[in-house]
Backbone and ligand atoms as CSV (ligand in chain L), in Angstrom:
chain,resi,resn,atom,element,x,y,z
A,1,UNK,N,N,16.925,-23.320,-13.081
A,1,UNK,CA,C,15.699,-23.471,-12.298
A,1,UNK,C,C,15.423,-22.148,-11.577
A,2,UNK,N,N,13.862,-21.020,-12.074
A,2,UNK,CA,C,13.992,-20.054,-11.198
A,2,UNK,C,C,13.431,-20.591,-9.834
A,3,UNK,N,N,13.010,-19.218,-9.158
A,3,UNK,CA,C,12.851,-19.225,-7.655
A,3,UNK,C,C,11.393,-19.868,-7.387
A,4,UNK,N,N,10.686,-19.557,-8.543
A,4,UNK,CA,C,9.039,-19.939,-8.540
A,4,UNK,C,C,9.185,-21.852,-8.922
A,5,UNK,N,N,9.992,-22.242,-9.484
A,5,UNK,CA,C,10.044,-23.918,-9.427
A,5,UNK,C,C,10.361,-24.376,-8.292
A,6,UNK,N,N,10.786,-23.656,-7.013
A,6,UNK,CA,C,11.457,-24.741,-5.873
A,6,UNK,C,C,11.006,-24.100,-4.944
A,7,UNK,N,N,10.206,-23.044,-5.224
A,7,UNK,CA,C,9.180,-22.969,-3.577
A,7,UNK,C,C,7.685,-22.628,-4.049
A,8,UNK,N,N,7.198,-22.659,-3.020
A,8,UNK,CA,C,5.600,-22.664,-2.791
A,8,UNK,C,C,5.047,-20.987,-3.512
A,9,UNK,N,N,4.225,-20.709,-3.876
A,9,UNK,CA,C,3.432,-19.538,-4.306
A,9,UNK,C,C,3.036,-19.047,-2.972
A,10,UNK,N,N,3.181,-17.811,-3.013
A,10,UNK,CA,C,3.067,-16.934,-2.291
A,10,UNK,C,C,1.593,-16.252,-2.663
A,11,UNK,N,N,0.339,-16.101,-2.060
A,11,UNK,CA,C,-0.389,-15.795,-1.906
A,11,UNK,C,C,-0.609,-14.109,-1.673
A,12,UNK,N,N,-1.026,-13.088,-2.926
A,12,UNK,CA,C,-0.809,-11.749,-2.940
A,12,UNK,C,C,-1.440,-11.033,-1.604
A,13,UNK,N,N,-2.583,-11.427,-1.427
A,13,UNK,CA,C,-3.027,-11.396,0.150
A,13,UNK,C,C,-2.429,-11.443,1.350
A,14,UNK,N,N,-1.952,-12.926,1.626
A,14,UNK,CA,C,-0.846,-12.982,2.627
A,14,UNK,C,C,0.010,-11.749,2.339
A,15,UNK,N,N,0.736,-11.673,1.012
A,15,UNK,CA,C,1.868,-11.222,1.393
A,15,UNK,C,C,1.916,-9.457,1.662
A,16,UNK,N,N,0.786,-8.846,1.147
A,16,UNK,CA,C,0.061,-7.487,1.321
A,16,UNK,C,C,-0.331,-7.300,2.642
A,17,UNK,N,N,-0.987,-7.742,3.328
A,17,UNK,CA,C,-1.115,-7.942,4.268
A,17,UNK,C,C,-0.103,-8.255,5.584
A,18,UNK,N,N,0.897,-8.764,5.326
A,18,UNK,CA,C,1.731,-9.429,6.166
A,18,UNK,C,C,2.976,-8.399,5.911
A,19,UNK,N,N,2.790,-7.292,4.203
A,19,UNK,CA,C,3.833,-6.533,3.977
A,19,UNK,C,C,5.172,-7.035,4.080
A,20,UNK,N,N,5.396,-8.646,3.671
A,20,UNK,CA,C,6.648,-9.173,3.019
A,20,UNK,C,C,6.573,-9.280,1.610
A,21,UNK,N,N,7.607,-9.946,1.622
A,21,UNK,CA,C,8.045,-9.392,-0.717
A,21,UNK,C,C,6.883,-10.328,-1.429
A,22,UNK,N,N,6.922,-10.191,-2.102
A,22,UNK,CA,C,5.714,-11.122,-3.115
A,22,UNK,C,C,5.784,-11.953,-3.412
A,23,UNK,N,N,7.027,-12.484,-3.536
A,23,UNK,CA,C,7.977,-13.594,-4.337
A,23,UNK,C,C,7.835,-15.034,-2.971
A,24,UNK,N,N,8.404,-14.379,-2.264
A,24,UNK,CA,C,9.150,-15.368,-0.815
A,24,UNK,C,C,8.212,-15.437,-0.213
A,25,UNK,N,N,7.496,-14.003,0.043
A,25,UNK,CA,C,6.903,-13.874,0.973
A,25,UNK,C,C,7.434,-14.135,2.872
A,26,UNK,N,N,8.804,-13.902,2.483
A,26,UNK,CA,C,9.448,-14.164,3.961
A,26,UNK,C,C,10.140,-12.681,4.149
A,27,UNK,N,N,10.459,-11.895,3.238
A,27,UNK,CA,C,11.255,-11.245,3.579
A,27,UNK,C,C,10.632,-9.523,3.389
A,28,UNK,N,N,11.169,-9.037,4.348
A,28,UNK,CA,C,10.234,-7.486,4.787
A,28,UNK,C,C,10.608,-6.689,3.434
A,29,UNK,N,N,9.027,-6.362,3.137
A,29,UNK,CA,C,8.282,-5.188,2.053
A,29,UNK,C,C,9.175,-3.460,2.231
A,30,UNK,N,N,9.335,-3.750,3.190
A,30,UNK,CA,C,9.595,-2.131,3.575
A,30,UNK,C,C,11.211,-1.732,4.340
A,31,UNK,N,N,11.664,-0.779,3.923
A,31,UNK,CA,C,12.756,-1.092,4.849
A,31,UNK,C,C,12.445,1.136,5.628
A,32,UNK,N,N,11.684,0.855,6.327
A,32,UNK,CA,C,11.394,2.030,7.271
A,32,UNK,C,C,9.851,2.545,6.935
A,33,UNK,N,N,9.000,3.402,7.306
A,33,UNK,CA,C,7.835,3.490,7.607
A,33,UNK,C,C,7.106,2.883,6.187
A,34,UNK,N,N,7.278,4.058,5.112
A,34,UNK,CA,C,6.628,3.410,3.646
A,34,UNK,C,C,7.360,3.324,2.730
A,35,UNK,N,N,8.983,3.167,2.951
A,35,UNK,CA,C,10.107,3.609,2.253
A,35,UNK,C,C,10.360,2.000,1.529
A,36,UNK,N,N,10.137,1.413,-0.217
A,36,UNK,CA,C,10.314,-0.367,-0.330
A,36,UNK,C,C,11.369,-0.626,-0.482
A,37,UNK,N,N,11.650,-1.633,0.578
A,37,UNK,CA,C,13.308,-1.964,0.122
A,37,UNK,C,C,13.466,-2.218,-1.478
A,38,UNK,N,N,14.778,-1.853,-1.352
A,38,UNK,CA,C,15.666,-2.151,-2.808
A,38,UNK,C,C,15.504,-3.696,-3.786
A,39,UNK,N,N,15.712,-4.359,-2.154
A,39,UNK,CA,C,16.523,-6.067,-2.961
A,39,UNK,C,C,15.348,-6.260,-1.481
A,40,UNK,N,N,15.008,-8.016,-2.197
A,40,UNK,CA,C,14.152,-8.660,-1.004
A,40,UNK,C,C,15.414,-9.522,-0.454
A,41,UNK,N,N,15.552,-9.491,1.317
A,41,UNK,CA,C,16.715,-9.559,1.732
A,41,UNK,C,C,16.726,-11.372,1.761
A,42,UNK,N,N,15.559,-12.332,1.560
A,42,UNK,CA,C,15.900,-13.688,1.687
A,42,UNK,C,C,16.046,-13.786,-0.063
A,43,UNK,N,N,15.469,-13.895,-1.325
A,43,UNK,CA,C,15.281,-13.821,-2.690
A,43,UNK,C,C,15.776,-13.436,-3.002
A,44,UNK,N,N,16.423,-11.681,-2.740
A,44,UNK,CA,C,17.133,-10.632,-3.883
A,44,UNK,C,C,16.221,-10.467,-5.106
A,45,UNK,N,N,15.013,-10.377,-4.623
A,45,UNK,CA,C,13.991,-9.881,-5.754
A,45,UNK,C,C,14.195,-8.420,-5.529
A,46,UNK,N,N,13.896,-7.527,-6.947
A,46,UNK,CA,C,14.466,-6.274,-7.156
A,46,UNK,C,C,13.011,-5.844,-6.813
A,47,UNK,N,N,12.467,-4.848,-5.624
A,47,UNK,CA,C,11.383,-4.755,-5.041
A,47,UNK,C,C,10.973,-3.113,-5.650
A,48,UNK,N,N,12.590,-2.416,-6.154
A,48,UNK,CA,C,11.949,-1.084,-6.575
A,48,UNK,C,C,11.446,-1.122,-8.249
A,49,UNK,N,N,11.398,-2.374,-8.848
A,49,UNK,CA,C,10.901,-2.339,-10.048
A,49,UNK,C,C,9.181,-2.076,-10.060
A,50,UNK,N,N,8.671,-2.733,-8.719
A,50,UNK,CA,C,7.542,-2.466,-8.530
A,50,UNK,C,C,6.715,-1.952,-7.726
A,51,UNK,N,N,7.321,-0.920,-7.482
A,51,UNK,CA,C,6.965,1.007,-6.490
A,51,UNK,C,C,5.790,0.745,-7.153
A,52,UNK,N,N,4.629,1.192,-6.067
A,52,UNK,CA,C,3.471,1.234,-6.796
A,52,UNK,C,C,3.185,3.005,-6.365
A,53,UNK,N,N,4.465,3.456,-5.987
A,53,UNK,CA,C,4.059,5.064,-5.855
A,53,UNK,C,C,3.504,5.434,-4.980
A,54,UNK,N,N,2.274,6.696,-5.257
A,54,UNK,CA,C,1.399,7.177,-4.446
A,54,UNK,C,C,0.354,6.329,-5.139
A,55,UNK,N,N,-0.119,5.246,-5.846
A,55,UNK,CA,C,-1.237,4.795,-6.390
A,55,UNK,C,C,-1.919,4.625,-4.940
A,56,UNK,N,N,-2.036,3.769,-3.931
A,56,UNK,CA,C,-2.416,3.502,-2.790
A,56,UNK,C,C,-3.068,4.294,-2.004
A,57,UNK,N,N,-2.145,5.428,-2.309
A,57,UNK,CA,C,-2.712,6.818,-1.384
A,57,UNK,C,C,-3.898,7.285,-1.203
A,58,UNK,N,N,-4.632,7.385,-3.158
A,58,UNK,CA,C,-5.746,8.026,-3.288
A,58,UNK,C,C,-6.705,7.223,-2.395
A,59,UNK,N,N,-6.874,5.889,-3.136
A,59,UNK,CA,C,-7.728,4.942,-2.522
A,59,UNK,C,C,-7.709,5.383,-0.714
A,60,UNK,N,N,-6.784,5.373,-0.217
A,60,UNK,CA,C,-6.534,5.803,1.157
A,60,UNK,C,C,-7.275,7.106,1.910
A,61,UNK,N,N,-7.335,8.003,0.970
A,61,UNK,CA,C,-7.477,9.424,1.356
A,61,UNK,C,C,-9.039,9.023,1.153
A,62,UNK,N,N,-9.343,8.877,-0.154
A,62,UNK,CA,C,-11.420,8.811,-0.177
A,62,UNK,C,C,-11.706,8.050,0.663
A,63,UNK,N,N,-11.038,6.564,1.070
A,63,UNK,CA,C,-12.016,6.050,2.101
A,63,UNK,C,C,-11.713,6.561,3.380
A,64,UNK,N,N,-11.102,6.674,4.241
A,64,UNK,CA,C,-10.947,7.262,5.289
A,64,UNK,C,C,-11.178,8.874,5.541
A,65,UNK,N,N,-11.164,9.321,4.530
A,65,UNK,CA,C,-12.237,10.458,4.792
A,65,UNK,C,C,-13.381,10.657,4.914
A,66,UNK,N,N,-13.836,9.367,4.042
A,66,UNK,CA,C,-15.373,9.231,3.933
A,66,UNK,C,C,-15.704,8.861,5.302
A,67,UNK,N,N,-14.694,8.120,6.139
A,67,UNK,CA,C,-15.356,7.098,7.846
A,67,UNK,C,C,-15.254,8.484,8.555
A,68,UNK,N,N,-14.308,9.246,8.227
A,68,UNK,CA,C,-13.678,10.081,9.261
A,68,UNK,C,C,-15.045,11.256,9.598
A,69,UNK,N,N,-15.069,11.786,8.291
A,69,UNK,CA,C,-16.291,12.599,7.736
A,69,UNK,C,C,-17.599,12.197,8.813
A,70,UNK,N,N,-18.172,10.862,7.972
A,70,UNK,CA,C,-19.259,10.433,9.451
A,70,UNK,C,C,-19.166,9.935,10.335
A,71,UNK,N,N,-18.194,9.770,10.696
A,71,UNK,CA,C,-17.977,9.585,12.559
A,71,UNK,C,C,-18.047,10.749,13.079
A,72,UNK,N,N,-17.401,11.980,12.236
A,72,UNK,CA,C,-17.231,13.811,12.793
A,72,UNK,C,C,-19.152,13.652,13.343
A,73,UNK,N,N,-19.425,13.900,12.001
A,73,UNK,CA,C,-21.021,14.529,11.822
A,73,UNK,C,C,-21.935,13.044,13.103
A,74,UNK,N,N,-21.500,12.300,12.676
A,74,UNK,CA,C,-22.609,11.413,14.320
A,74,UNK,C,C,-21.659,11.767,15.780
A,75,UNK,N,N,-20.457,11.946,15.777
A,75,UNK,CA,C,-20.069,12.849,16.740
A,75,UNK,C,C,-20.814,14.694,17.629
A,76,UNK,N,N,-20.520,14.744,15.994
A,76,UNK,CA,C,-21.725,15.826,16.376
A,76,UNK,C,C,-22.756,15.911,16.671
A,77,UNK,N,N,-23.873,15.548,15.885
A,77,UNK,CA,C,-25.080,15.289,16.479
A,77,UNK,C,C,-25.417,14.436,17.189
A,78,UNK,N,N,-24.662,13.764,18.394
A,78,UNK,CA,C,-24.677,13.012,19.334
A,78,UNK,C,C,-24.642,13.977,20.493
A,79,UNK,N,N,-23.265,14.444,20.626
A,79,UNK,CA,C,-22.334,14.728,21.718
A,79,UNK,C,C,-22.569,16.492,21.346
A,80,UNK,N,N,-22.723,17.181,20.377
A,80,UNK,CA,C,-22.320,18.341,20.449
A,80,UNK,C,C,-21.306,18.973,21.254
A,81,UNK,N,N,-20.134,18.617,21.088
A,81,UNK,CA,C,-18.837,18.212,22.016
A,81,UNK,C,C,-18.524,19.921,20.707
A,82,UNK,N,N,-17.512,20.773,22.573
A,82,UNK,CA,C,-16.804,22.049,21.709
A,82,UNK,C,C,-15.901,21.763,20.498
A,83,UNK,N,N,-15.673,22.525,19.781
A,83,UNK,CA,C,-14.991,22.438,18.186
A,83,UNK,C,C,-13.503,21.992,19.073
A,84,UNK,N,N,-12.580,22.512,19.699
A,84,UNK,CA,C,-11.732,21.765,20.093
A,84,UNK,C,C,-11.541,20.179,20.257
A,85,UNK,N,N,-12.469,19.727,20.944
A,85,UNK,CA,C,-12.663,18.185,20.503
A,85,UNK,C,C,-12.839,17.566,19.552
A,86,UNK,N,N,-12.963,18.333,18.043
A,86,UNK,CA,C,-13.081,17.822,16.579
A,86,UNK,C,C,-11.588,18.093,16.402
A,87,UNK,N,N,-11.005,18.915,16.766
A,87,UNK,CA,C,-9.654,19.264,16.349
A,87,UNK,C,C,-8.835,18.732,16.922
A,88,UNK,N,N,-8.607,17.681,18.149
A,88,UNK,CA,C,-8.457,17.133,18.921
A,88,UNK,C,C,-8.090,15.747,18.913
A,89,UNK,N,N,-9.308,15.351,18.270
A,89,UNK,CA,C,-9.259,14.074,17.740
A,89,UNK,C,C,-9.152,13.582,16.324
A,90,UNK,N,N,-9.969,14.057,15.375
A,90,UNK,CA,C,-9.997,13.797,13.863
A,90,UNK,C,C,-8.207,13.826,13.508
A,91,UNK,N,N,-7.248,14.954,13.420
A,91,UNK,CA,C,-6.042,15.017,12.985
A,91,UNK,C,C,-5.149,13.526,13.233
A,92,UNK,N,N,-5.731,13.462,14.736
A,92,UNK,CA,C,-4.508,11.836,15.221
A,92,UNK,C,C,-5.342,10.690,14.896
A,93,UNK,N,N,-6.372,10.839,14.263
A,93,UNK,CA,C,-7.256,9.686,13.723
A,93,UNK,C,C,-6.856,9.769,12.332
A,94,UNK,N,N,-6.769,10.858,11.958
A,94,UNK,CA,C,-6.492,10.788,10.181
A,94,UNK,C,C,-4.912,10.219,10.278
A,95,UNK,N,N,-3.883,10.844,10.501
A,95,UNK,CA,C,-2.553,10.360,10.935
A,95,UNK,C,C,-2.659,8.790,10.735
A,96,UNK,N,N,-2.887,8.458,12.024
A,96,UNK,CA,C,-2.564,7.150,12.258
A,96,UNK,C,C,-3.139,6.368,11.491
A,97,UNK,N,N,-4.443,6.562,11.269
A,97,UNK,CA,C,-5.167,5.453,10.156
A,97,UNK,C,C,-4.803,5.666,8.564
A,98,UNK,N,N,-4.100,6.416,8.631
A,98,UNK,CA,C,-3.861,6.556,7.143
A,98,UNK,C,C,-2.174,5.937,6.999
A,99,UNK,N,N,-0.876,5.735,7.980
A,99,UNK,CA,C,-0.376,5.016,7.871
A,99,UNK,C,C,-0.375,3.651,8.134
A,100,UNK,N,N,-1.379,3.605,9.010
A,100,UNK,CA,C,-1.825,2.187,9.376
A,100,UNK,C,C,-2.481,1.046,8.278
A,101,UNK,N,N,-3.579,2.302,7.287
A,101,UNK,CA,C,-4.246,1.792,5.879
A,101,UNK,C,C,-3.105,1.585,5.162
A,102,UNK,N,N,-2.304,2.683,4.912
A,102,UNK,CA,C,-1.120,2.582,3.115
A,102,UNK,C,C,-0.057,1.593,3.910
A,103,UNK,N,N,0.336,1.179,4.762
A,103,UNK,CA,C,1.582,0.121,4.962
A,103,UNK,C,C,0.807,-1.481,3.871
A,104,UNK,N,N,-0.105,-1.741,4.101
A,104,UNK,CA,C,-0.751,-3.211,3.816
A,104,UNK,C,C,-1.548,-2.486,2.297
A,105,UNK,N,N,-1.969,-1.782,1.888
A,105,UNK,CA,C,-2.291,-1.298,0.941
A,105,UNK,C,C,-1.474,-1.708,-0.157
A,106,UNK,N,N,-0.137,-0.404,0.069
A,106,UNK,CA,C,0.729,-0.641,-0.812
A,106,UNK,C,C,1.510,-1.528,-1.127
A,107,UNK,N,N,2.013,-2.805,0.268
A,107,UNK,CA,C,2.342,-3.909,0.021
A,107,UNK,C,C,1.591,-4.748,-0.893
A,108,UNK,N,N,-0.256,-4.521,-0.932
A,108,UNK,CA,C,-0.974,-5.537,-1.387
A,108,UNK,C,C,-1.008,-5.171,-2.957
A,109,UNK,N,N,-0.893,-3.891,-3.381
A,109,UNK,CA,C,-1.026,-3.557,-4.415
A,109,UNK,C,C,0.430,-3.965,-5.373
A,110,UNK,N,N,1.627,-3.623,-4.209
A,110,UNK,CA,C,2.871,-4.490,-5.129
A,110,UNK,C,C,2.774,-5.861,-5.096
A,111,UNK,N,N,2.268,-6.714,-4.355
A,111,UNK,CA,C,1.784,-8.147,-5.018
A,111,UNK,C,C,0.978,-8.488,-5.573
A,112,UNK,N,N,0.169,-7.611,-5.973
A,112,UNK,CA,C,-0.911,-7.846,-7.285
A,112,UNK,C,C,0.008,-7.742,-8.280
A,113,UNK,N,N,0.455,-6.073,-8.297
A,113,UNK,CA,C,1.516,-5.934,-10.096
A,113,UNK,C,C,2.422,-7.025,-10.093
A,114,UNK,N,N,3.042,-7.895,-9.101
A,114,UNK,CA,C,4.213,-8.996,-9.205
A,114,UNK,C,C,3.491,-10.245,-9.713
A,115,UNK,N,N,2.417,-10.374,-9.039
A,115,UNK,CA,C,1.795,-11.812,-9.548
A,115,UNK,C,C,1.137,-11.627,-11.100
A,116,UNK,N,N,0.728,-10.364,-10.958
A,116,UNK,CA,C,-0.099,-9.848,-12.783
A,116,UNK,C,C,0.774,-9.873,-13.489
A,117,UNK,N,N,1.995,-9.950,-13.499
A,117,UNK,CA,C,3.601,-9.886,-14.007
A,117,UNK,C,C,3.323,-7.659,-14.831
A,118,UNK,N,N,2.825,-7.213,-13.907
A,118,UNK,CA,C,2.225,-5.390,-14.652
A,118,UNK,C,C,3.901,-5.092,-14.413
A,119,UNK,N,N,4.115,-4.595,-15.203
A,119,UNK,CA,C,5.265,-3.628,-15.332
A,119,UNK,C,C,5.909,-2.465,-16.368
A,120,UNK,N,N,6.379,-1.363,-15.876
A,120,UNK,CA,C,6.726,-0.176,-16.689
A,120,UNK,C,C,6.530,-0.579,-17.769
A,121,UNK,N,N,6.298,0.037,-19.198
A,121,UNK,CA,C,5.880,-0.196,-20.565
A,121,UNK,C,C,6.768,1.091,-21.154
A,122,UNK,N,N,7.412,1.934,-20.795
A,122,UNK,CA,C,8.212,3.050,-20.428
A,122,UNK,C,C,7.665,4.060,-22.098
A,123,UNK,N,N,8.615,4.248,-22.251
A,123,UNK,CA,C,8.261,5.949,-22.616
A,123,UNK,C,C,6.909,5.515,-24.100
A,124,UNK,N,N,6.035,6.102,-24.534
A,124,UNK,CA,C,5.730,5.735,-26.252
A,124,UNK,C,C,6.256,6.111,-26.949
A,125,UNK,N,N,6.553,4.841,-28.054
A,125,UNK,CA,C,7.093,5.211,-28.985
A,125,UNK,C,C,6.705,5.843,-31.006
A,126,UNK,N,N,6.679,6.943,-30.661
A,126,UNK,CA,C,5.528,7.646,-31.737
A,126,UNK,C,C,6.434,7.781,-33.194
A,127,UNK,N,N,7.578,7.330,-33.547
A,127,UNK,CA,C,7.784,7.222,-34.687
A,127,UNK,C,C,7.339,5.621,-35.123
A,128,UNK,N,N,6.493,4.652,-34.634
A,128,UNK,CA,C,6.424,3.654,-35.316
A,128,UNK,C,C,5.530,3.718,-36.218
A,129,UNK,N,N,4.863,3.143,-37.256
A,129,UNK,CA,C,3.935,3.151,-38.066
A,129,UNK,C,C,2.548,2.909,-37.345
A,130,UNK,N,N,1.845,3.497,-37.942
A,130,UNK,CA,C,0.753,3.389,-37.352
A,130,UNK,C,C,-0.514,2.131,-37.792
L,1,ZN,ZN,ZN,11.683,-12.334,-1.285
């Protein structure tokens, strides 16, 4: 009997969001800032089979540049505030919102590939017939 016959489905949302494992959904996604644990510590689901990498990142970087971008420019033509105050603020806004975005990102994106059952397809193999 696996683990999916004797408990409830875990919801990829919840568990992206909430940044616990995909499976249990009880047990922590991460073991330090964006670093995925190994083994899910209630399941022992193997959590580095499905590193979703830097995939998360990009998505991360275009949108929050894009808010960051026009908040600068209606900053500006609001306030015309000295260039120190762009430099001031934008850096600890990009910072923080960009680990604040990829923690639930990348959790949500490894419970999509877990529930899609997506996984490595590893090297091609080019002597087969074509
Ligand atoms: Zn688990």
């Amino acid at each position: 009997m696996s683990w999916e016959d004797t408990h409830p489905h875990v919801s990829p949302l919840y568990a992206g969001l909430h940044c616990r494992c995909p499976r249990c959904g009880e047990g922590p996604l991460y073991d330090g800032l964006l670093q995925v644990a190994e083994r899910c510590k209630v399941c022992d689901l193997d959590l580095q089979k499905a590193d979703s990498g830097d995939g998360p990142a990009v998505f991360i970087i275009l949108i929050l540049g894009a808010v960051v971008v026009l908040f600068a420019l209606l900053l500006e033509s609001w306030v015309e505030p000295p260039i120190w105050v762009h430099l001031a603020i934008w850096p600890v806004v990009i910072i923080a919102g960009a680990v604040a975005m990829l923690r639930p990102a990348k959790a949500l994106l490894i419970a999509l590939q877990f529930k899609n059952k997506a996984e490595d397809t590893g090297s091609l193999d080019h002597d087969e017939p074509q």
